[in-house]
N, C-alpha and C positions, 0 to 999 in steps of 0.2 A: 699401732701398726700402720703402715702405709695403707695408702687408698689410692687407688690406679683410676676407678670410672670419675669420671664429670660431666653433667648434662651439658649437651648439644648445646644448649640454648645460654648456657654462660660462657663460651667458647669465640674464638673470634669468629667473625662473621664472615669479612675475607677470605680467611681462608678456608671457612667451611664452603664457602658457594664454592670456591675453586674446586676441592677437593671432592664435592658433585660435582660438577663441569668437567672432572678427568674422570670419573666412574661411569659417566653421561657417553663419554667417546668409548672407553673401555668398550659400552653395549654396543655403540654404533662402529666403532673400527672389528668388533667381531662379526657382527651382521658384513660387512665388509669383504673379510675376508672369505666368507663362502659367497658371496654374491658377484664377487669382482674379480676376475681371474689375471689381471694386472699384477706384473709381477716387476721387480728392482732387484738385477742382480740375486738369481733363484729364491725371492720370497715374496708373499704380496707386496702392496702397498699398503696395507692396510698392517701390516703387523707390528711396524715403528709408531705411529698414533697408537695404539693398543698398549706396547710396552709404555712409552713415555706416557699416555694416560695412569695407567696401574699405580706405574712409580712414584710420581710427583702426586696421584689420588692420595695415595696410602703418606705421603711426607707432610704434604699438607694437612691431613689431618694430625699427625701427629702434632707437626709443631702447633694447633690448635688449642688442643690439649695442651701443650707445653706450656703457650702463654699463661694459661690460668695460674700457673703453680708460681709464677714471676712476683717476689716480694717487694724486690727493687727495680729501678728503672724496666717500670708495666708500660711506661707512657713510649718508652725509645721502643720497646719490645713489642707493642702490638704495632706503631710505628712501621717499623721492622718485617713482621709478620703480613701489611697491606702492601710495603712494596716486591715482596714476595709471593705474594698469589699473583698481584699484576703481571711479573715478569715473568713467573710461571704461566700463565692463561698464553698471554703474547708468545712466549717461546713454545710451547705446544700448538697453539692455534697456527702459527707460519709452519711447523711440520704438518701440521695436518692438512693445510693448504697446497703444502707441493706432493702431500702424498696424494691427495685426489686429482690433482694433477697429470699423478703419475711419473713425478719427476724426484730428484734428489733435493733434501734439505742442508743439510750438513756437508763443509768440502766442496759445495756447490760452485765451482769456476766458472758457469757460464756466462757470457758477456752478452749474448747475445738476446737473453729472454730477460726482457722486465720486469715482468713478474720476479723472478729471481732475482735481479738487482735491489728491488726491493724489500724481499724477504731478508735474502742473507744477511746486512744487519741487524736486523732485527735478532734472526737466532745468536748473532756474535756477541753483540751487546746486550740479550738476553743472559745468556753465559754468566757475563763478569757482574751484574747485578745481582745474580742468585749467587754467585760466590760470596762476593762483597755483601749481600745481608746476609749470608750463613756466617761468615766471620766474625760480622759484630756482635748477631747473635748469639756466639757462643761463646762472646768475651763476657756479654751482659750475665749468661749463666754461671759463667767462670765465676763472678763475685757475689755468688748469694748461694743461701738456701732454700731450693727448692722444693724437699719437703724429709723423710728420713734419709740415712747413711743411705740405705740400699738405692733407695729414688734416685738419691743425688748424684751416686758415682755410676750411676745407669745410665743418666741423662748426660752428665759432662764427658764420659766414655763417647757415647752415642753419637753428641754432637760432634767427636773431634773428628771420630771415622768418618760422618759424616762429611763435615768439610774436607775431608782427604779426599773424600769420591769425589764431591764438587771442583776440585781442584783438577783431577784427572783429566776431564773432558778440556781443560784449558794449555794441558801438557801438548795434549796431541795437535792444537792449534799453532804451538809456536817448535812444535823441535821437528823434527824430521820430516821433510816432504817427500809425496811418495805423488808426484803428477802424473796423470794417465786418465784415457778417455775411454768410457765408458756407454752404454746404450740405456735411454732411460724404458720405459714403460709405451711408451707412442713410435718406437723406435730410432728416437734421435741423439744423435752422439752428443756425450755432453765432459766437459772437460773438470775434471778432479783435482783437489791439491793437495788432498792426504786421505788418510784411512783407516779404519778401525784398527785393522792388521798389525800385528808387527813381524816382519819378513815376506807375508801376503799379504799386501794390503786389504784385499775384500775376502782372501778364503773361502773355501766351502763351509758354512755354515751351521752348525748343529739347530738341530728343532726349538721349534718358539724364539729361544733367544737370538739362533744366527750368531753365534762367537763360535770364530775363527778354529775349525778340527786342522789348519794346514799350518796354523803358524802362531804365534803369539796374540792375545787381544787386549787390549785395556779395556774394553766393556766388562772385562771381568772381575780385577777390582773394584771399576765403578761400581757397580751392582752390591758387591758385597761390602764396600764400605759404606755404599748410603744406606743400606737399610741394615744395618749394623745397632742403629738404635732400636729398632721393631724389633730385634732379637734379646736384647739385654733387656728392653721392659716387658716384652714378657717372661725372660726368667724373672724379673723382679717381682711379676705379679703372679708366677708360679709356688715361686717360694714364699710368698704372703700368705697363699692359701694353703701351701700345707703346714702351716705355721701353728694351723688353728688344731691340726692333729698331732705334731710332730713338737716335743716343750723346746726339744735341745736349738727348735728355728725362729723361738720367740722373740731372742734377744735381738733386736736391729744389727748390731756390730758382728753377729754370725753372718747374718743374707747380708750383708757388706760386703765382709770377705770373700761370699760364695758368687757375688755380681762381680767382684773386683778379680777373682778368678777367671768366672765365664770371661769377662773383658779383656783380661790376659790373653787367652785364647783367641778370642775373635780376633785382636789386633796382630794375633801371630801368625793366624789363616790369612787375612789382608794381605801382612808383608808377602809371606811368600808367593802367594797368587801372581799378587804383583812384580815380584820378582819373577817368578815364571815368562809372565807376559812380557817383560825387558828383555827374556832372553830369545825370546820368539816362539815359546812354545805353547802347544796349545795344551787348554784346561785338561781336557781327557785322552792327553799323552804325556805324564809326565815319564822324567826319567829319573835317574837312580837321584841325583840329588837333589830334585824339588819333592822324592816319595820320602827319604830322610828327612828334609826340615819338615814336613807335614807329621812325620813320627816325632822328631820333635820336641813339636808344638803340642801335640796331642800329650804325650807322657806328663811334658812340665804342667799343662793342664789339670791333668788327672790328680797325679800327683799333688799340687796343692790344693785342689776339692775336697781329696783324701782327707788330707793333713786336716785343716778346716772342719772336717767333719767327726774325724777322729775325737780331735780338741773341743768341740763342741757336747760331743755325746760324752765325754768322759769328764768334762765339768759339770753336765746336767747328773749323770749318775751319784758321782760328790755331793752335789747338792743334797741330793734325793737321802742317800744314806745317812747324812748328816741329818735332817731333819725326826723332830721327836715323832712318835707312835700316833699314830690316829688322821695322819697321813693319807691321800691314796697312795695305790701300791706302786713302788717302783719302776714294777716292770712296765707299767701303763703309762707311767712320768717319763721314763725313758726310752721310749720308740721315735 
């Protein structure tokens, strides 16, 4: 049966400090935001370090965990996994810089402050680093076994949506400019070259996250394709444990099909979303045809869980009747 936990301590190391080091802001960007009434465009400053801590806390540790399970090329992959916390640290560290600032990180036009000339490559060429190691990293898993069915089509799932979110944030850098000048946090006009937005660049923003109630957002795929893998391993390590009560979830190639489901799904939530946000609309207004593909998604989902499960309980029953007398009982074999 699959095993999900690994000590701490056989983990990369990289990316474990990192992933303390974004848990570490997490506390301090929350102390932040009740302390610091600096706001960017209706929310603190403090609340972009906070998310981008959480986010890249919770990936980093994942891929931590991941490297362990690495059969083949461990050496490109932990590799891999050091220039990945680096440019994660660096790419969070220069938001967290202009947010105490009290100015803008991302879209940042200004010519005029230094400090920001400086930054700004940094988060750019932060960007296509973390892309470019999520890619190769998820070719190196492409060709191995990481550890059962269910693990492994959790994980290669995980990382594609993955690098799809990765990708997102490098969409909005090269297609559509939305230029406009904005007021930072100290009150000074500061000049923009794009935006979260799609139809409003900045919108009114919904609570904690801030994506877009007036128009379309790509922060919202983003989000749900990166951590697209945290949701597939823990069904994977849902269905491990009831495995241990349930005979008909014994077999690997049943929790296969049940991750390779979930995954069906999740990757059908992704599209649409995303498609939503292409058309400009925002996450909690959809209209009549992003509520249909969302029905769906959800039916074909279910639907093949069903199936899966059907098939599953009806070949444990088979078994069970099939076997001679002195057995346990059926009904207990087949829950």
């Amino acid at each position: 049966m699959t095993s999900l936990p690994t000590p701490v301590r056989g983990r990369h190391r990289p990316l474990v400090v990192c992933a303390a080091l974004m848990f570490c802001l997490v506390l301090v960007s929350g102390v932040g935001t009740v302390v610091d009434a600096r706001t960017l465009l209706g929310e603190s400053v403090w609340v972009k370090p906070l998310k981008f801590g959480f986010a890249f806390g919770l990936y980093a540790g994942t891929l931590a965990w991941l490297l362990t399970k690495l059969t083949r090329g461990r050496r490109l992959g932990r590799w891999l996994g050091t220039v990945f916390a680096v440019a994660a640290t660096v790419e969070v560290g220069a938001i967290t810089a202009q947010a105490a600032r009290g100015t803008f990180s991302h879209f940042n036009a200004d010519r005029s402050d230094p400090v920001t000339l400086a930054l700004v490559p940094l988060l750019t060429f932060g960007v296509m680093v973390l892309v470019i190691a999520q890619l190769v990293l998820a070719v190196v898993v492409l060709f191995q076994r990481t550890g059962g069915a269910a693990l492994n089509l959790a994980i290669r799932s995980g990382l594609a949506l993955a690098t799809f979110g990765m990708l997102v944030p490098v969409f909005w850098m090269v297609t559509e400019i939305h230029s406009r000048t904005v007021t930072d946090a100290n009150g000074h006009s500061v000049q923009m070259y794009q935006g979260h937005g799609i139809g409003d660049p900045d919108g009114q923003g919904m609570p904690v996250t801030n994506w877009s109630v007036t128009g379309g957002d790509f922060r919202v795929p983003h989000f749900f394709a990166l951590h697209g893998i945290q949701v597939l391993l823990l069904i994977t390590a849902v269905l491990a444990a009831l495995a241990t009560e349930r005979v008909w979830l014994r077999e690997e190639k049943i929790r296969a099909r049940l991750v390779g489901s979930a995954a069906l799904g999740y990757t059908g939530l992704v599209a649409v979303v995303t498609w939503q946000a292409w058309r400009g609309q925002s996450l909690i207004h959809p209209d009549t045809a992003t509520l249909l593909a969302l029905v769906a998604v959800l039916l074909l989902t279910v639907g093949t869980t069903a199936r899966v499960i059907m098939a599953a309980q009806r070949a444990t029953a088979e078994r069970v009747t099939a076997q001679p007398a002195g057995t346990p009982e059926p009904a207990r074999l087949a829950r």
